[in-house]
N, C-alpha and C positions, 0 to 999 in steps of 0.2 A: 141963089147963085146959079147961073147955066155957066155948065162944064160938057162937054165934048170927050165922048168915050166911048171905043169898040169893045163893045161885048156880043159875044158870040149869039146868032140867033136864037140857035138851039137850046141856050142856058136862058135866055126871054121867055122862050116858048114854054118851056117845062115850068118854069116858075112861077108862070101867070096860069098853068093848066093848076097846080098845084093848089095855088093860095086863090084862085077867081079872081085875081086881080087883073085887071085886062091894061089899064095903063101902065104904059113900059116905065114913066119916070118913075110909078109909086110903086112899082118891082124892084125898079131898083134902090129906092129909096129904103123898102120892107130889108131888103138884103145888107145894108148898110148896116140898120139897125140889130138887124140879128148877126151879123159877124161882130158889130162893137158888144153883145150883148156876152156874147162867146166866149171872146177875147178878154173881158172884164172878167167874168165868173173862173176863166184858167190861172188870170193872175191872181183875184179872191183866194183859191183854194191853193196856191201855193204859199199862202200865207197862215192856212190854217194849221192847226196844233201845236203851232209855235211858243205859247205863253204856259209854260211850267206851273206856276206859282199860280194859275187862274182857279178860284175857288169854283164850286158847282153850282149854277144857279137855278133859282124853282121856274119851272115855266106853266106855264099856263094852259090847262087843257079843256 
């Protein structure tokens, strides 16, 4: 899908020094994915310790 968006240079620049990604669309694309990545694991964990009655289970080491 092409979408039309100002983002700030200076958040391009740092973000591609950071990751060596030199292409702007797969910065921004990297960045997409790690805010949904984020955004998923904060709502995960507010869902943890919720189940009372959860037995312990063996895990495997």
């Amino acid at each position: 899908m092409k979408i039309t968006v100002n983002i700030d240079q200076k958040l391009i620049n740092e973000a591609s020094k950071i990751t060596g990604i030199k292409n702007k669309n797969l910065v921004a694309e990297e960045a997409l994915k790690t805010l949904i990545r984020i955004e998923a694991g904060k709502k995960l964990s507010k869902l943890g310790g919720t189940e009372k009655n959860l037995e312990d289970m063996t895990r495997r080491s």
